[in-house]
Predicted model as a PDB file, atoms N, CA, C, CB and O in Angstrom, pLDDT in the B-factor column:
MODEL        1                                                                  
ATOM      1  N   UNK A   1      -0.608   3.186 -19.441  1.00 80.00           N  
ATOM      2  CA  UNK A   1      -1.746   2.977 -18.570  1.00 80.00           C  
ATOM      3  C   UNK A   1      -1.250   2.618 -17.171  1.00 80.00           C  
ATOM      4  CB  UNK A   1      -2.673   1.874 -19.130  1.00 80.00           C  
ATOM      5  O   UNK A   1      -0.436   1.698 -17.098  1.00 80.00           O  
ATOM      6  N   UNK A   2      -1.679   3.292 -15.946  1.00 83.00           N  
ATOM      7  CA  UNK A   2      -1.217   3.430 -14.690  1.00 83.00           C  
ATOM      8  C   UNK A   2      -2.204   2.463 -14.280  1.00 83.00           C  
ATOM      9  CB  UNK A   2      -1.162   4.865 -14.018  1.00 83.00           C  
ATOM     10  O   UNK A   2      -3.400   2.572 -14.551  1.00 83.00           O  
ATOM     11  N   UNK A   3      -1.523   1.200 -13.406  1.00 83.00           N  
ATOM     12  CA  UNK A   3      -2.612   0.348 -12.572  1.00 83.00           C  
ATOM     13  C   UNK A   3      -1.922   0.107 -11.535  1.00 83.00           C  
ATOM     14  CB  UNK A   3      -3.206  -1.000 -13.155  1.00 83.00           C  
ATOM     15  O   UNK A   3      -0.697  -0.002 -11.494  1.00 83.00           O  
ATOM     16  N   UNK A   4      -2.985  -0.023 -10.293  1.00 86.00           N  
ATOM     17  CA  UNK A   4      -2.166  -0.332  -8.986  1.00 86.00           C  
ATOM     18  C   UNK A   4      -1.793  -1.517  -8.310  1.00 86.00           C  
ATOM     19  CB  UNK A   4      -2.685   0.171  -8.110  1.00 86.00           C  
ATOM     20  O   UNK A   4      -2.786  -2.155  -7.962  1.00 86.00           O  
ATOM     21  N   UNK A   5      -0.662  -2.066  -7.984  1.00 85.00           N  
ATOM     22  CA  UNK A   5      -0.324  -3.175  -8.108  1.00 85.00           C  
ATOM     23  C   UNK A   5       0.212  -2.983  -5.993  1.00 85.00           C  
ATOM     24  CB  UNK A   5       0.930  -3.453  -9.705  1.00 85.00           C  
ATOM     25  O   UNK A   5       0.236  -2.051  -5.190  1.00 85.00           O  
ATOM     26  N   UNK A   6       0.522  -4.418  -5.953  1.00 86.00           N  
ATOM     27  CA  UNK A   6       1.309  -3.548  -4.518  1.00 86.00           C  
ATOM     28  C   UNK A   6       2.771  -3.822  -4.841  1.00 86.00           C  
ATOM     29  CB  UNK A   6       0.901  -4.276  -2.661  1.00 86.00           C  
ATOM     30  O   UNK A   6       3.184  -4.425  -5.831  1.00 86.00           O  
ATOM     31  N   UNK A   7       3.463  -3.310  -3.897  1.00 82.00           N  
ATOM     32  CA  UNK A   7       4.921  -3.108  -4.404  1.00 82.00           C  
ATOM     33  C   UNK A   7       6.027  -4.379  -3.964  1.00 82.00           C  
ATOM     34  CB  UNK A   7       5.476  -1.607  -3.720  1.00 82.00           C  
ATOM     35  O   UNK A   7       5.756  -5.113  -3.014  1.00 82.00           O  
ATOM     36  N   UNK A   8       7.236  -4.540  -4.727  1.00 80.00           N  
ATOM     37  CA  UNK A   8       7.684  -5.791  -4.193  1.00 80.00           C  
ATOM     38  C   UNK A   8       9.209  -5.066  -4.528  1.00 80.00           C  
ATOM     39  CB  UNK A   8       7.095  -7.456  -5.010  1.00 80.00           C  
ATOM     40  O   UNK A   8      10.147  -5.830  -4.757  1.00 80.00           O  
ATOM     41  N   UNK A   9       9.438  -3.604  -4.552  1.00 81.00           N  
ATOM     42  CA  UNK A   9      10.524  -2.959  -3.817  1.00 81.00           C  
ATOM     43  C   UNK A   9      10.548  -2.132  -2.952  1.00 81.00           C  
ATOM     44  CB  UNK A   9      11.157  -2.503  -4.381  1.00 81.00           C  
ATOM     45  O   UNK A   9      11.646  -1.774  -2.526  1.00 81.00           O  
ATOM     46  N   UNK A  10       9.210  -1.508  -2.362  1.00 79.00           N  
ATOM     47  CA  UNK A  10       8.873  -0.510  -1.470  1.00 79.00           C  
ATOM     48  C   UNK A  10       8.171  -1.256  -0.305  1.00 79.00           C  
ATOM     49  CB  UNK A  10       7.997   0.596  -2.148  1.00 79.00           C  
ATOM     50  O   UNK A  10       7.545  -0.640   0.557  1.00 79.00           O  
ATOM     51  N   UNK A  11       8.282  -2.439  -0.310  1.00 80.00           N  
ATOM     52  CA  UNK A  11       7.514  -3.329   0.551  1.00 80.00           C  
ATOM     53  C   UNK A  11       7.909  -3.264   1.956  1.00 80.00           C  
ATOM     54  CB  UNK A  11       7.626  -4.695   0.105  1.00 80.00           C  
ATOM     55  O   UNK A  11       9.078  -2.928   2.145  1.00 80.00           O  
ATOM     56  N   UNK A  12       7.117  -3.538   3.093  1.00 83.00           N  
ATOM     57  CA  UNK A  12       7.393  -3.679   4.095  1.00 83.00           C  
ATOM     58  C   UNK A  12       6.668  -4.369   5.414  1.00 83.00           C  
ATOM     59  CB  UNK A  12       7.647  -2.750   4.122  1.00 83.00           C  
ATOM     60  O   UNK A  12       7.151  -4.517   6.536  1.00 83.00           O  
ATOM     61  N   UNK A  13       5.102  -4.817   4.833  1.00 86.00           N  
ATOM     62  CA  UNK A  13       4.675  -5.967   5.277  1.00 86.00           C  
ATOM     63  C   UNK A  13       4.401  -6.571   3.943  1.00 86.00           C  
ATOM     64  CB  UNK A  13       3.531  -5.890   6.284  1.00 86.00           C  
ATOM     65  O   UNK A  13       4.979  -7.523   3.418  1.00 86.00           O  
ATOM     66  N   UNK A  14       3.415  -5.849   3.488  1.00 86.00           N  
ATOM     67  CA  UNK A  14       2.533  -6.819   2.173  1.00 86.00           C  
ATOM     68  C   UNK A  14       2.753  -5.983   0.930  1.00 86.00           C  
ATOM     69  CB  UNK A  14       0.569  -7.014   2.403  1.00 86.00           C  
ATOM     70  O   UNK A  14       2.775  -6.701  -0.070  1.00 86.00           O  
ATOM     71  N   UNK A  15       2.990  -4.198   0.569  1.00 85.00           N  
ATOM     72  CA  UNK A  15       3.415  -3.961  -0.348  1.00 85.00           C  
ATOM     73  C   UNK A  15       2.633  -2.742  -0.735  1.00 85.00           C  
ATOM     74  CB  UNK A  15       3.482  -4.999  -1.071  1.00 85.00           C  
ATOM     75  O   UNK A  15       2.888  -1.953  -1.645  1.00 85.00           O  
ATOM     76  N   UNK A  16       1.449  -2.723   0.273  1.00 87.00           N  
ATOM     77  CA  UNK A  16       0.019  -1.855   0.101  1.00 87.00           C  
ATOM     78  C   UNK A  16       0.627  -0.614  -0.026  1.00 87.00           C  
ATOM     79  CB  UNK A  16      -1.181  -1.866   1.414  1.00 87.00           C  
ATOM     80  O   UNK A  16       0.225   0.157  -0.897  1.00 87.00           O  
ATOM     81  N   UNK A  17       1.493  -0.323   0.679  1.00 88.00           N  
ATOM     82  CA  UNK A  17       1.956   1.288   1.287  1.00 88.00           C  
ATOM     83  C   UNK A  17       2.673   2.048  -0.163  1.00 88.00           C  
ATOM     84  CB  UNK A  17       3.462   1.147   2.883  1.00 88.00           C  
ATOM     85  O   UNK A  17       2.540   3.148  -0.700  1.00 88.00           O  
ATOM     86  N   UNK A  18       3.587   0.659  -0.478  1.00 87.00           N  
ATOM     87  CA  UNK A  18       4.391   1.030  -1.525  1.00 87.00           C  
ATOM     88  C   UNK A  18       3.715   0.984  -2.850  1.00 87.00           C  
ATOM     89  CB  UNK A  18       5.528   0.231  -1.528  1.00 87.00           C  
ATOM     90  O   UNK A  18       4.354   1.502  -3.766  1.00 87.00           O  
ATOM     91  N   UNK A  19       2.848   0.602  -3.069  1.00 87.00           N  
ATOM     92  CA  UNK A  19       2.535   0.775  -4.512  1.00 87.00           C  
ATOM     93  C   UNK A  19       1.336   1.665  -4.229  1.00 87.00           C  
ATOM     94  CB  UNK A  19       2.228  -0.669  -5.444  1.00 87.00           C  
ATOM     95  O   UNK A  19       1.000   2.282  -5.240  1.00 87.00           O  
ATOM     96  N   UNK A  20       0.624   1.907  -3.209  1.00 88.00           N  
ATOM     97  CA  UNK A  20      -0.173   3.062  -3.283  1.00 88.00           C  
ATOM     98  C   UNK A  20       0.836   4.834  -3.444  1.00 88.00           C  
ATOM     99  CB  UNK A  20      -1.138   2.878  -1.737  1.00 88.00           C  
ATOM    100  O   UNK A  20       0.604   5.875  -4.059  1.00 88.00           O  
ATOM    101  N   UNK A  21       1.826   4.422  -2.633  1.00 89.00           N  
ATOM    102  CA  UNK A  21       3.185   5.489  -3.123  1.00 89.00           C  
ATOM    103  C   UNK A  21       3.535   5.609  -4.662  1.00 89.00           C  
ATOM    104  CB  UNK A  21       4.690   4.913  -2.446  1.00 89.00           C  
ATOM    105  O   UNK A  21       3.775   6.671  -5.237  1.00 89.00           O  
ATOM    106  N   UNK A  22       3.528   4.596  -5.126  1.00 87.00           N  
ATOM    107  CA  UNK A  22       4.542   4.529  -6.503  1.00 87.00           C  
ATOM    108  C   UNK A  22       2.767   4.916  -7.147  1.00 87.00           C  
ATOM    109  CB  UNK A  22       5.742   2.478  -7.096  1.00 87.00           C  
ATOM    110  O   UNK A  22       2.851   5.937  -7.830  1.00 87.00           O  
ATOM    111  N   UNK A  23       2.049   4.660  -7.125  1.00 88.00           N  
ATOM    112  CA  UNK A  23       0.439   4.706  -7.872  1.00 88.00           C  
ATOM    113  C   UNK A  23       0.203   5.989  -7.890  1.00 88.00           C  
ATOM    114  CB  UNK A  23      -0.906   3.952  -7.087  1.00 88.00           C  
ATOM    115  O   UNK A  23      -0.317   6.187  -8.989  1.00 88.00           O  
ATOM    116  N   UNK A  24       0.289   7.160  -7.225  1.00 91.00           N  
ATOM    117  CA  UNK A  24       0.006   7.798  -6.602  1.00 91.00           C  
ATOM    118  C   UNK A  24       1.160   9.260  -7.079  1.00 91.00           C  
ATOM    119  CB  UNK A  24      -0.070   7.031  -5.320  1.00 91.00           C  
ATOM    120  O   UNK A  24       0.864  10.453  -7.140  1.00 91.00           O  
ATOM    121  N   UNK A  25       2.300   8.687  -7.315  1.00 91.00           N  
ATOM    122  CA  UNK A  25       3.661   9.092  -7.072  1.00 91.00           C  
ATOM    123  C   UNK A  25       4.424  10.203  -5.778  1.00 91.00           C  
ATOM    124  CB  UNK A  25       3.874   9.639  -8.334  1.00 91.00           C  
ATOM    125  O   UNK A  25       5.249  11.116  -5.766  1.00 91.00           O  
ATOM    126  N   UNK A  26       3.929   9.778  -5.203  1.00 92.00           N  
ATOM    127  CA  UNK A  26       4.319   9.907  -3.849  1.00 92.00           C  
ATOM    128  C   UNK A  26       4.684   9.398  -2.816  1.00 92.00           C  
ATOM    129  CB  UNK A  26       3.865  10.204  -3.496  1.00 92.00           C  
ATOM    130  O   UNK A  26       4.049   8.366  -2.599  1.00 92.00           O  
ATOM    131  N   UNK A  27       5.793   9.749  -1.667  1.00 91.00           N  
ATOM    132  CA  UNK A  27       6.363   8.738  -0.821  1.00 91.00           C  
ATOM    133  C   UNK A  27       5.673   8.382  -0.221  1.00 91.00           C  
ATOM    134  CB  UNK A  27       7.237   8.896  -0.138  1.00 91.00           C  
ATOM    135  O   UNK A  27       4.884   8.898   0.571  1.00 91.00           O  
ATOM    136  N   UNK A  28       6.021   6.756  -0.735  1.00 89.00           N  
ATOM    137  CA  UNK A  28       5.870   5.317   0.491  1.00 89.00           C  
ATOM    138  C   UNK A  28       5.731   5.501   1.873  1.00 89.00           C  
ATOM    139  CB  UNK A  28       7.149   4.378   0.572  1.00 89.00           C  
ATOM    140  O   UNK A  28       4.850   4.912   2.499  1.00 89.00           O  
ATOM    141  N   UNK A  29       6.692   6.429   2.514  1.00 90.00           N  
ATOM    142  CA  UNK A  29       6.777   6.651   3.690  1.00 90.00           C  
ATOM    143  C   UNK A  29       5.294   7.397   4.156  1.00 90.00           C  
ATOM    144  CB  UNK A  29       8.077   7.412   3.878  1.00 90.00           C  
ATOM    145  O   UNK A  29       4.586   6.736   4.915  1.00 90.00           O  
ATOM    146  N   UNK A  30       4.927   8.410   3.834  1.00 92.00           N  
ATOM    147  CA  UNK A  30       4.242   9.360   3.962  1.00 92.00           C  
ATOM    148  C   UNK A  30       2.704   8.253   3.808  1.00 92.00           C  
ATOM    149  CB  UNK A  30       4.688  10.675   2.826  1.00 92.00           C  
ATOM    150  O   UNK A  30       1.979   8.437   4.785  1.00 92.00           O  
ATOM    151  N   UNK A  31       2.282   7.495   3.087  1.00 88.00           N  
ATOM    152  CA  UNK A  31       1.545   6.896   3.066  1.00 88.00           C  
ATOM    153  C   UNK A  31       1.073   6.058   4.004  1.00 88.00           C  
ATOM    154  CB  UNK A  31       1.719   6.601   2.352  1.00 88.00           C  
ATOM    155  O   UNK A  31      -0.107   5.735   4.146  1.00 88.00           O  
ATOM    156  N   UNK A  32       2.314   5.581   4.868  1.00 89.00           N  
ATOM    157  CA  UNK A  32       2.275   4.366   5.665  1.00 89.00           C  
ATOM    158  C   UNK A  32       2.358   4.948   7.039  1.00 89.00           C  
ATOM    159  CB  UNK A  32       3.452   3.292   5.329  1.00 89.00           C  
ATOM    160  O   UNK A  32       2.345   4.239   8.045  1.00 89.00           O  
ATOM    161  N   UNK A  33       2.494   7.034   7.081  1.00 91.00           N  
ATOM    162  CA  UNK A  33       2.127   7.312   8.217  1.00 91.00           C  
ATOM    163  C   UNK A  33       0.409   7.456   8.074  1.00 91.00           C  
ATOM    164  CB  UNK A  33       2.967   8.559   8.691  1.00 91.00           C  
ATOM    165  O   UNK A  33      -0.260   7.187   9.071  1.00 91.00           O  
ATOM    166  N   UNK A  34      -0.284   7.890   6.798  1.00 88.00           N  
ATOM    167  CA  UNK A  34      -1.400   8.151   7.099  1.00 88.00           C  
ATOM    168  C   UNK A  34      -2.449   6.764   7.570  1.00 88.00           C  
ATOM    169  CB  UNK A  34      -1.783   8.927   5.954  1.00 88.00           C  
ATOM    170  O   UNK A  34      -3.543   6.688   8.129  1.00 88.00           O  
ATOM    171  N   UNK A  35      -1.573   5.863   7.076  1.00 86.00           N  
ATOM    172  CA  UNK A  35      -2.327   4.936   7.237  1.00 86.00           C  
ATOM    173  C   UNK A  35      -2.294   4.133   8.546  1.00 86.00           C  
ATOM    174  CB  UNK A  35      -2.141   4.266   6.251  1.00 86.00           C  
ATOM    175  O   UNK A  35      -3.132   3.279   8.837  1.00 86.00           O  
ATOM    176  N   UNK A  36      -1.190   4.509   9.349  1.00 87.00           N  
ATOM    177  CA  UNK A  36      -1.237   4.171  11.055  1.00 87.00           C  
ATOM    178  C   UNK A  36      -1.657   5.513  11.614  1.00 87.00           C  
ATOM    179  CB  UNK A  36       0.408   3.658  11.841  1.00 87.00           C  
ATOM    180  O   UNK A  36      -1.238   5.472  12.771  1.00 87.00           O  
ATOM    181  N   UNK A  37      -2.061   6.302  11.493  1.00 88.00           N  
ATOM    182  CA  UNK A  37      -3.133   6.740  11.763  1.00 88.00           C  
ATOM    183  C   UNK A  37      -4.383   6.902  11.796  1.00 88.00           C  
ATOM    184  CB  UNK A  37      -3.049   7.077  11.681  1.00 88.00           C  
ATOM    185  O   UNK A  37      -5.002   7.400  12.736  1.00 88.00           O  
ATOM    186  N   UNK A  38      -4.860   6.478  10.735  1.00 84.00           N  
ATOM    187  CA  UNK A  38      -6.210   5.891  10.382  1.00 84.00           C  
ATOM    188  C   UNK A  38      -6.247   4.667  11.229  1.00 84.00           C  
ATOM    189  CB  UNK A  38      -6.415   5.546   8.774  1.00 84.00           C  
ATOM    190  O   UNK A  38      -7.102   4.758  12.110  1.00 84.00           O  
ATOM    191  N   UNK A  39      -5.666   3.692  11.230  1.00 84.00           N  
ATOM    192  CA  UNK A  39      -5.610   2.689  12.359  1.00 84.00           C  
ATOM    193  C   UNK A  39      -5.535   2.456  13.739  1.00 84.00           C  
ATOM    194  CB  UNK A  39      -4.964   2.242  12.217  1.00 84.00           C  
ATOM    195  O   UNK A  39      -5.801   1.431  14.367  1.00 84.00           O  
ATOM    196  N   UNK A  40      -4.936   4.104  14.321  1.00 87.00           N  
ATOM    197  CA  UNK A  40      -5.257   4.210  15.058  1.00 87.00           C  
ATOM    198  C   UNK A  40      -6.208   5.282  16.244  1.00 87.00           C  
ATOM    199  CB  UNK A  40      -4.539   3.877  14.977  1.00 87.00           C  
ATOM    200  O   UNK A  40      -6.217   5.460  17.462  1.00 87.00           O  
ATOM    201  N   UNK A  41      -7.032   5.878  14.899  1.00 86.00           N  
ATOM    202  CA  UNK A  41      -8.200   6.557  15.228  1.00 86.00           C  
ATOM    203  C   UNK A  41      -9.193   5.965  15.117  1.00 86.00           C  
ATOM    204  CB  UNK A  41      -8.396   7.530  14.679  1.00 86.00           C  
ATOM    205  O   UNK A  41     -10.237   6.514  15.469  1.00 86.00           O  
ATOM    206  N   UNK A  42      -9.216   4.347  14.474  1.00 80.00           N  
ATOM    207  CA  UNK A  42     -10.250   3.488  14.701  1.00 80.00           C  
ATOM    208  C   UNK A  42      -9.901   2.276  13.735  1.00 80.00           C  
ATOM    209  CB  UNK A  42     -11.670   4.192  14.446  1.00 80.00           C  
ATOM    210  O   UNK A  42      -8.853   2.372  13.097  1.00 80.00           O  
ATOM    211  N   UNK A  43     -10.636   1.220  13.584  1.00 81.00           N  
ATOM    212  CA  UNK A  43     -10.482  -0.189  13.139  1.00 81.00           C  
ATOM    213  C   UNK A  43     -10.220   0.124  11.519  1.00 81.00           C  
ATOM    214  CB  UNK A  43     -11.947  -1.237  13.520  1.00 81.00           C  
ATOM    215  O   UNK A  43      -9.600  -0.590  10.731  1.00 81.00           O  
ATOM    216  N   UNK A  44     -10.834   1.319  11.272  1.00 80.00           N  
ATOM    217  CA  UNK A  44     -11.137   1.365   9.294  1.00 80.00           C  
ATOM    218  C   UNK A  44     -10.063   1.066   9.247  1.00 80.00           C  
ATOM    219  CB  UNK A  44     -11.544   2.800   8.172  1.00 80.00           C  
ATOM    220  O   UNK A  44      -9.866  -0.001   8.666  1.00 80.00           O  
ATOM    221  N   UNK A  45      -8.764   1.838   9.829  1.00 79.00           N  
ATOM    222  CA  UNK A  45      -7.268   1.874   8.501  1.00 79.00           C  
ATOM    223  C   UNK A  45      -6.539   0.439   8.675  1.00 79.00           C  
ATOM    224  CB  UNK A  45      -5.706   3.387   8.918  1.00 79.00           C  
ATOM    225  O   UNK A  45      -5.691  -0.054   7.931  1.00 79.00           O  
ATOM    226  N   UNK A  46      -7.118  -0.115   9.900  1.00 84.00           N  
ATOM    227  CA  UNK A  46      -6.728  -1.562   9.747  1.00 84.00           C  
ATOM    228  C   UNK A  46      -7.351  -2.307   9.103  1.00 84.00           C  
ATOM    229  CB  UNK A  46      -6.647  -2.184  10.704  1.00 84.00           C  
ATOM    230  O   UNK A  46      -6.623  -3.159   8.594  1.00 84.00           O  
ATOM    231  N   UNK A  47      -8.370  -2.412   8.864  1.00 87.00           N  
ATOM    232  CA  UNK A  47      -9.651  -3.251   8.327  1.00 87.00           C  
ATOM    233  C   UNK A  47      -9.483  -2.889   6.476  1.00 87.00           C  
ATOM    234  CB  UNK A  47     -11.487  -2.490   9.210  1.00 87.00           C  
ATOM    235  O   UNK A  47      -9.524  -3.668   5.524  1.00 87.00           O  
ATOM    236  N   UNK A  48      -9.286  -1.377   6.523  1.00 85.00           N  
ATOM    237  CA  UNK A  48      -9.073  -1.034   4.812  1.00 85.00           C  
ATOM    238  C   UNK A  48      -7.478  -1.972   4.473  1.00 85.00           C  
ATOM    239  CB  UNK A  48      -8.810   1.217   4.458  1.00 85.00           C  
ATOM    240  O   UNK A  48      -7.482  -2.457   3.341  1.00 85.00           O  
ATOM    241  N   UNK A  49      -6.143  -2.270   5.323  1.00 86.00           N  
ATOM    242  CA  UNK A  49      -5.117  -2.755   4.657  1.00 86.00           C  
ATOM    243  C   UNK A  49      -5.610  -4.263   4.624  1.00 86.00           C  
ATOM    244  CB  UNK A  49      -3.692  -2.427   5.337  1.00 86.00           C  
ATOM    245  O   UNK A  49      -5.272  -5.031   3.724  1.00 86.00           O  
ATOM    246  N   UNK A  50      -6.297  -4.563   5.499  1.00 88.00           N  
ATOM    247  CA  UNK A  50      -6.067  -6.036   5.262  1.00 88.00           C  
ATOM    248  C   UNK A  50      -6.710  -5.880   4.285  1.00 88.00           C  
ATOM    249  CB  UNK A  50      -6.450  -7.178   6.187  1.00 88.00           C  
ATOM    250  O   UNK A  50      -5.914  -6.312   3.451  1.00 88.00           O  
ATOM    251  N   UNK A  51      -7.825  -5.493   3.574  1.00 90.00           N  
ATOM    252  CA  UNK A  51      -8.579  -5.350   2.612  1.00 90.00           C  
ATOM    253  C   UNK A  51      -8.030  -5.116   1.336  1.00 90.00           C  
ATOM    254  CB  UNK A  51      -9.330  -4.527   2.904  1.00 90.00           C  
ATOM    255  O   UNK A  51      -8.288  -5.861   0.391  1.00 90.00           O  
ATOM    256  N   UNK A  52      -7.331  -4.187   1.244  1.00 88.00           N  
ATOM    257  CA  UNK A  52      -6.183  -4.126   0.148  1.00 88.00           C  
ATOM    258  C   UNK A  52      -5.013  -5.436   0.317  1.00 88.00           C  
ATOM    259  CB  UNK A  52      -5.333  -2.523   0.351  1.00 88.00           C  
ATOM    260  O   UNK A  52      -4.801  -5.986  -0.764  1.00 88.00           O  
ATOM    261  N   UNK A  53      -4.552  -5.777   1.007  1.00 89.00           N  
ATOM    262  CA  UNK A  53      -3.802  -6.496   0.845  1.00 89.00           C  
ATOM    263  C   UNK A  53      -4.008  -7.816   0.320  1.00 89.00           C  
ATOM    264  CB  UNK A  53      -3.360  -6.440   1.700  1.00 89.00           C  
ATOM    265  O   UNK A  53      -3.091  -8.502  -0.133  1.00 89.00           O  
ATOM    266  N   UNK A  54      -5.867  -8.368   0.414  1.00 91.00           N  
ATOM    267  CA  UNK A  54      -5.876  -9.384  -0.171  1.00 91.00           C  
ATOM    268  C   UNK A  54      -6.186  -9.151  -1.774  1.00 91.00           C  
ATOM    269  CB  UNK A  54      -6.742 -10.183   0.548  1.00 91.00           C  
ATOM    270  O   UNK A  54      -6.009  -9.836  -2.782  1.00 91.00           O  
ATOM    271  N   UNK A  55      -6.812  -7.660  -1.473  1.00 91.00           N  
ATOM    272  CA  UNK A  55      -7.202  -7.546  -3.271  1.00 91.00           C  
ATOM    273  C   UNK A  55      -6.407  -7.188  -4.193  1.00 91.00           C  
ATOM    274  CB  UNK A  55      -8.168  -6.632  -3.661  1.00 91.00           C  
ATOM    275  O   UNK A  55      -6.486  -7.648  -5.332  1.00 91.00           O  
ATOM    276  N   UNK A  56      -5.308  -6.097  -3.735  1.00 88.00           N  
ATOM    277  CA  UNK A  56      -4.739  -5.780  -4.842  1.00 88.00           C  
ATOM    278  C   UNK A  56      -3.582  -6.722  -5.379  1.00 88.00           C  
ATOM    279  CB  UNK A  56      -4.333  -4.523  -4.655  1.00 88.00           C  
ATOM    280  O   UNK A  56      -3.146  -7.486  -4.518  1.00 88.00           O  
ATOM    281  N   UNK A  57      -3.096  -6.802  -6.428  1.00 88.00           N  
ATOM    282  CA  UNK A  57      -2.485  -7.985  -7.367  1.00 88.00           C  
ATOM    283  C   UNK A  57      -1.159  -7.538  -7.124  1.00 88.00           C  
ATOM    284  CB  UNK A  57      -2.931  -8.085  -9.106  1.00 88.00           C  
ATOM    285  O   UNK A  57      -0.837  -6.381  -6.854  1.00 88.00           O  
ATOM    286  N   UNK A  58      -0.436  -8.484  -7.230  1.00 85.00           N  
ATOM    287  CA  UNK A  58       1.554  -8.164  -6.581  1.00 85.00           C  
ATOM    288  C   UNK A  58       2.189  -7.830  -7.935  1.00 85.00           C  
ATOM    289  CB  UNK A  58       2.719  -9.972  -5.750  1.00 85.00           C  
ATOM    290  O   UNK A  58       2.152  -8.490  -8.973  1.00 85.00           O  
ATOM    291  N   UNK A  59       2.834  -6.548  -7.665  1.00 76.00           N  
ATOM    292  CA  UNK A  59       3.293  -6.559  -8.702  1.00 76.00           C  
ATOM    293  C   UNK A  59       4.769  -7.363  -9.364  1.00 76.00           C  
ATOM    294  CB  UNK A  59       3.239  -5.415  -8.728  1.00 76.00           C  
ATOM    295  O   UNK A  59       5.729  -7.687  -8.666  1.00 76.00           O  
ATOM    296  N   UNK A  60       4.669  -7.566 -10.773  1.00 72.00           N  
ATOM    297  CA  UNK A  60       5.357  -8.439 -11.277  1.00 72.00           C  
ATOM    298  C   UNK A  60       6.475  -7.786 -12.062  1.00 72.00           C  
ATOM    299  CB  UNK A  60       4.553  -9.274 -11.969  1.00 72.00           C  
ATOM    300  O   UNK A  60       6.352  -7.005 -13.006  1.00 72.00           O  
ATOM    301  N   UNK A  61       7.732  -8.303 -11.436  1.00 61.00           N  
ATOM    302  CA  UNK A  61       8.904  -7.726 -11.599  1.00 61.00           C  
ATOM    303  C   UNK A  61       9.656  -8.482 -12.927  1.00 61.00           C  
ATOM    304  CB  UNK A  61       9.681  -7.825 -10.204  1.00 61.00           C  
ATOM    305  O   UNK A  61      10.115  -9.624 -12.941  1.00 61.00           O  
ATOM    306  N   UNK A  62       9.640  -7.523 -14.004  1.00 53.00           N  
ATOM    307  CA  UNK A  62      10.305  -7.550 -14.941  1.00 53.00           C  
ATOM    308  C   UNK A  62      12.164  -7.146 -15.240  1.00 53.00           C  
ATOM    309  CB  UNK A  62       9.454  -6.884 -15.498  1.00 53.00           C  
ATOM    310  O   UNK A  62      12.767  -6.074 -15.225  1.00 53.00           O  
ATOM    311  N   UNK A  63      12.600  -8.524 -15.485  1.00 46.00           N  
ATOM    312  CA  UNK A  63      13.743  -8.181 -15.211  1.00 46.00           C  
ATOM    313  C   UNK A  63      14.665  -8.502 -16.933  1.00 46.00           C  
ATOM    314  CB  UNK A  63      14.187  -9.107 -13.726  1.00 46.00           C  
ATOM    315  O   UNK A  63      15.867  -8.263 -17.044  1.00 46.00           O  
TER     316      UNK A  63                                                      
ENDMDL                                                                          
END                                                                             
């Protein structure tokens, strides 16, 4: 069962980018351009990370 967590090896502020990458299975990178773009064609893609960033749950590293 696939759930989306944010990431705490693809991380690079809060984790959003990377586990929507790993969720998704697609690069991190590529995600975190669409999403400064959305941010900066208007407030949503900023307003949607902070939004994700408080909701989605960190993921927990099993070692």
């Amino acid at each position: 069962m696939k759930r989306l967590y944010k990431s705490t090896l693809n991380r690079k502020i809060c984790g959003v980018c990377g586990g929507v990458g790993e969720y998704f299975d697609i690069d991190p990178t590529l995600v975190r351009v669409i999403w400064v773009v959305a941010a900066l064609c208007g407030t949503f893609g900023l307003w949607a990370y902070i939004l994700c960033a408080l909701i989605i749950p960190n993921d927990i590293e099993i070692k």
